[in-house]
C-alpha positions as CSV (number, residue, x, y, z in Angstrom):
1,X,18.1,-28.7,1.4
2,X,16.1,-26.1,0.4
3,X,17.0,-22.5,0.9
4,X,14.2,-21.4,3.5
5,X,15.2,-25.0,5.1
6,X,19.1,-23.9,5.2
7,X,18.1,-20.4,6.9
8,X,16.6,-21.6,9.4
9,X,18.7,-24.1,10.7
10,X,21.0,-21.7,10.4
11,X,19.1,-19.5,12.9
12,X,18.5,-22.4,15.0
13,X,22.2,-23.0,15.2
14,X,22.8,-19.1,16.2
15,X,20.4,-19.9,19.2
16,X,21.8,-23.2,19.9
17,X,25.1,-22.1,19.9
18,X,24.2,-18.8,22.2
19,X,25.3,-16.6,20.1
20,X,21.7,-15.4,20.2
21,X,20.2,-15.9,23.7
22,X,16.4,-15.6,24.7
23,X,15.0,-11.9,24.2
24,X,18.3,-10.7,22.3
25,X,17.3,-8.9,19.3
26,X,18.4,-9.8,15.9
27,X,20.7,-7.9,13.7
28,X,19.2,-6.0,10.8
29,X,18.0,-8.3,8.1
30,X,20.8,-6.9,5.8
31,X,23.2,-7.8,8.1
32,X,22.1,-11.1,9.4
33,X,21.8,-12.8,5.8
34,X,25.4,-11.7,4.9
35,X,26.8,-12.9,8.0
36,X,24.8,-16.2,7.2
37,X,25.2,-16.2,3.5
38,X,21.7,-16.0,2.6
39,X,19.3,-14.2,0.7
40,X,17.4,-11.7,2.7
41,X,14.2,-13.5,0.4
42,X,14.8,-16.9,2.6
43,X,15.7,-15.1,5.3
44,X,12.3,-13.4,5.9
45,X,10.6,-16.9,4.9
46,X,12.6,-18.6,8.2
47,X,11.9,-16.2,10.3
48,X,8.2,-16.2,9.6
49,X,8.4,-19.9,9.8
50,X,9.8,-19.6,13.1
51,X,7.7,-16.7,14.7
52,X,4.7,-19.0,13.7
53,X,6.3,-21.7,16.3
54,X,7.3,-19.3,19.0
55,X,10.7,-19.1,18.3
56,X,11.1,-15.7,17.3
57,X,9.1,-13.0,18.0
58,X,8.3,-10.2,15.3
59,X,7.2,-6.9,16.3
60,X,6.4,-4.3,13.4
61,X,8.4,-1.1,13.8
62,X,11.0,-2.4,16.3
63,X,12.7,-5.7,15.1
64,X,12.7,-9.7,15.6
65,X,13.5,-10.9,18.5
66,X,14.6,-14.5,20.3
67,X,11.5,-14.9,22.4
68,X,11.6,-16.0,26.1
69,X,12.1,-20.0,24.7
70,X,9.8,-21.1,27.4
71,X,8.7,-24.7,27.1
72,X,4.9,-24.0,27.7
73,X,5.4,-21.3,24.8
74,X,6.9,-23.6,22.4
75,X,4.6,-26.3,23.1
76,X,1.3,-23.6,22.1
77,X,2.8,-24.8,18.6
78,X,1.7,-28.5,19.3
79,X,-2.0,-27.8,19.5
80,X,-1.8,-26.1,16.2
81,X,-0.4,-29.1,14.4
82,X,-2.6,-31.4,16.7
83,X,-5.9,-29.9,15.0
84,X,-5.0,-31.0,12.1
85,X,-5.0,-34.6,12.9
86,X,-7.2,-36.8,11.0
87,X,-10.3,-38.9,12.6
88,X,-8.3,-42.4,13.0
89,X,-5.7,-40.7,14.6
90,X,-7.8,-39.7,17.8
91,X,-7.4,-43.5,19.4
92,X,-3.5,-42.6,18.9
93,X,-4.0,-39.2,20.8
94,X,-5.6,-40.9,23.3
95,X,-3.1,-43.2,24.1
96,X,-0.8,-40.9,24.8
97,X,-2.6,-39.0,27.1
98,X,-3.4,-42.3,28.3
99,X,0.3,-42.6,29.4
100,X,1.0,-39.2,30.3
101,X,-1.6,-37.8,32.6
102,X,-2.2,-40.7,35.1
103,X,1.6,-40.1,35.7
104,X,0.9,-36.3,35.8
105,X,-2.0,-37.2,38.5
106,X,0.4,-39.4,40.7
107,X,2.5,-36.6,40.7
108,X,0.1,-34.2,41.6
109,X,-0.9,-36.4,44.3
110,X,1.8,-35.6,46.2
111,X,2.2,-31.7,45.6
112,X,-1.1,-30.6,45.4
113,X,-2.2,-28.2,48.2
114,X,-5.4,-28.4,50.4
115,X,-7.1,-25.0,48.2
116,X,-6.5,-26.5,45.3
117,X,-8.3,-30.0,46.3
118,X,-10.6,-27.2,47.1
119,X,-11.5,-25.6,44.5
120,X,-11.6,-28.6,42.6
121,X,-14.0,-30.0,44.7
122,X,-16.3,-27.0,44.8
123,X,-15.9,-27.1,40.8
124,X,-18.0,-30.6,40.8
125,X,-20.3,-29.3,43.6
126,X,-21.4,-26.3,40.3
127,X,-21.5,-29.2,37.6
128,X,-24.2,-30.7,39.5
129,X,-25.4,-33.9,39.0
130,X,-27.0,-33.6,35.6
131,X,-25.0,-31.1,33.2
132,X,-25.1,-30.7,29.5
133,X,-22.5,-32.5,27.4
134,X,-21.1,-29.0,26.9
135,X,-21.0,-28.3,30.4
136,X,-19.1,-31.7,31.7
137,X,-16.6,-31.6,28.3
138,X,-15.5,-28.1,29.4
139,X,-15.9,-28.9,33.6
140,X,-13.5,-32.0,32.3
141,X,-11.0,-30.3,31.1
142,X,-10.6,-27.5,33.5
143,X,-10.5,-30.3,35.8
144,X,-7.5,-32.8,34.5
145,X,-5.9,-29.2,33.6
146,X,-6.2,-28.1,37.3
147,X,-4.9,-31.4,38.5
148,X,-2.0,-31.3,36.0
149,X,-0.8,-27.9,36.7
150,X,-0.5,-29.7,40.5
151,X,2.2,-32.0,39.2
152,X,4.5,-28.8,39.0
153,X,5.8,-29.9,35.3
154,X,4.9,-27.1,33.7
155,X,6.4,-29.4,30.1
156,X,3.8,-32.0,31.4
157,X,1.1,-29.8,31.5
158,X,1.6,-28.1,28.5
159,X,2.1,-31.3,26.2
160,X,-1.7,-32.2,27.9
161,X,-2.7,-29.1,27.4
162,X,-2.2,-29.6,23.8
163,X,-3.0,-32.8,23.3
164,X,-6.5,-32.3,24.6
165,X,-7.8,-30.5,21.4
166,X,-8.4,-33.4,19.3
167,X,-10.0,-35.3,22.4
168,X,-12.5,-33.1,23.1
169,X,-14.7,-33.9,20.4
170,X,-14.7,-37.8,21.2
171,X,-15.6,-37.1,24.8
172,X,-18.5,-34.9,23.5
173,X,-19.7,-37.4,20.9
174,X,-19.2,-40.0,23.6
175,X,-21.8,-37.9,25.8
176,X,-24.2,-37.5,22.9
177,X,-24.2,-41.6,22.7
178,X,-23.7,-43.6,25.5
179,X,-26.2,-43.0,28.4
180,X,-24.2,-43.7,31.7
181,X,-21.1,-41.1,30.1
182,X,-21.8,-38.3,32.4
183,X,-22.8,-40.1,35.2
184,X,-19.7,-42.2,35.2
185,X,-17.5,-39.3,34.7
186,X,-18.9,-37.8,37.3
187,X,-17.7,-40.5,39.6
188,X,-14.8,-41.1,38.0
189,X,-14.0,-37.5,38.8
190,X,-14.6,-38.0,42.2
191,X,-12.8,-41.1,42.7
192,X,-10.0,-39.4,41.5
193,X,-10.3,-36.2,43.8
194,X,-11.1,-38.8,46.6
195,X,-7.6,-40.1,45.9
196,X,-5.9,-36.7,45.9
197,X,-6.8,-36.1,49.0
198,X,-5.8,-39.1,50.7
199,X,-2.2,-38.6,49.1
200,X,-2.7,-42.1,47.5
201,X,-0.5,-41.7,44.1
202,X,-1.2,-45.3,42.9
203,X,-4.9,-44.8,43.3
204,X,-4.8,-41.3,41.8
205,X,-3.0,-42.5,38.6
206,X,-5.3,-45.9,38.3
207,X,-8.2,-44.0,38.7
208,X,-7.2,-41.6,35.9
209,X,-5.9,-44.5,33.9
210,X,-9.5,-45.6,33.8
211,X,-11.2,-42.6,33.3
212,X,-8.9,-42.3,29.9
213,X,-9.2,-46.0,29.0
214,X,-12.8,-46.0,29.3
215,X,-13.3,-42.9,26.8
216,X,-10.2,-44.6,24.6
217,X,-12.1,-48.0,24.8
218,X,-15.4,-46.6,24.1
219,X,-14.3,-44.6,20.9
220,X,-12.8,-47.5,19.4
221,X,-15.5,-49.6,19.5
222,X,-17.4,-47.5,17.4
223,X,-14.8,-46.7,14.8
C-alpha cells in the first residue's frame, strides 16, 4: 500500500472509529503523524486528498478539521468524478438515473406540498410553449431537482443531483436534433406534474420512467 494510501486510511479509521467525530479539530500535524506513525510528508498528501472529497476541511491559519460528514456534502465529490466520464459512458449514466429518479418521483408523490406543485407549475407557465434548448435543459433540471428534493431523501437527491452533469449535454444535443424534443418534454413535464397532484405514485414514476427512457433511447440510437 502506498504511503499516502496508508495515511489515509488511517485517518479514515480515526473517524470511523470516533475517535475523531464531525467538526473536531485535528491534532497538530507533528503530533498526528507520530501518533499514526507516519511521515508528516504523507500526512499532508491524505489530508489534501481528503479535503478535496469533503472529508476534511482545511482552513489556513486555524487548523484541519472533520467537516460536518453530511451526505449531500460528500456526494458534491460525485459530480467531480462524474465530469470526467467518457462519451460511451453517458447511456450508463442514464440508466441509473433511469432507476433512481422515477422512484424519487413516487416518493415525492406522496410528500410533496400544494406550493411546491405550485411553483412547479408556475415554472412551466414562464418556459412557455416554445423555449430555447438552453432554456428547457436548464427549466429541466430545476424541475426533476424540485421534484426530487419533494421525496425528502436528501442522499437521493444529491446522488441525482450529481448524476445530472454528464446528462445534460445529451438532452441539449437531443434538442439541437430531433424536432418534437421540446415539445414532448413539455408534455412529458406536465404529465408528470398532472400526476403529482392527483397523489398517483405509479403514474408519477411511469411517467418519469418515460421521460428518461425516451432521452436514454434516443441517445443510443445515434451512438
Amino acid at each position: 500500500m502506498a504511503v499516502t494510501d496508508e495515511a489515509i486510511e488511517k485517518i479514515k479509521g480515526m473517524i470511523v472509529s470516533g475517535s475523531l467525530r464531525p467538526g473536531d479539530r485535528l491534532p497538530k500535524e507533528s503530533e498526528l503523524a507520530a501518533e499514526l506513525g507516519l511521515s508528516r510528508n504523507s500526512l499532508r498528501e491524505a489530508v489534501r486528498a481528503l479535503s478535496l472529497i469533503r472529508i476534511l476541511d482545511v482552513r489556513q491559519g486555524d487548523g484541519t478539521y472533520v467537516t460536518s460528514l453530511d451526505p449531500q456534502l460528500l456526494l458534491e465529490a460525485l459530480s467531480f468524478v462524474v465530469d470526467f466520464h467518457r462519451d460511451d459512458t453517458v447511456l450508463e449514466f442514464l440508466a441509473v438515473r433511469r432507476i433512481l429518479e422515477p422512484a424519487a418521483t413516487a416518493m415525492a408523490a406522496q410528500r410533496v406540498s400544494e406550493q411546491q406543485l405550485d411553483a412547479l407549475s408556475a415554472q412551466l407557465d414562464r418556459l412557455g410553449g416554445a423555449p430555447s434548448v438552453e432554456e428547457l435543459v436548464a427549466a429541466d433540471l430545476e424541475f426533476h431537482r424540485g421534484i426530487v428534493q419533494s421525496s425528502g431523501n436528501s442522499v437521493l437527491c444529491s446522488l441525482l443531483d450529481g448524476l445530472s452533469g454528464p446528462t445534460t449535454r445529451a438532452r441539449i444535443w437531443r434538442g439541437l436534433t430531433q424536432e418534437d424534443a421540446v415539445s414532448r418534454t413539455l408534455h412529458e413535464h406536465r404529465a408528470i406534474l398532472g400526476a403529482l397532484r392527483d397523489r398517483d405514485a405509479e403514474a408519477a414514476r411511469s411517467w418519469a420512467t418515460v421521460h428518461i427512457a425516451s432521452v436514454e433511447q434516443w441517445l443510443r440510437s445515434t451512438l
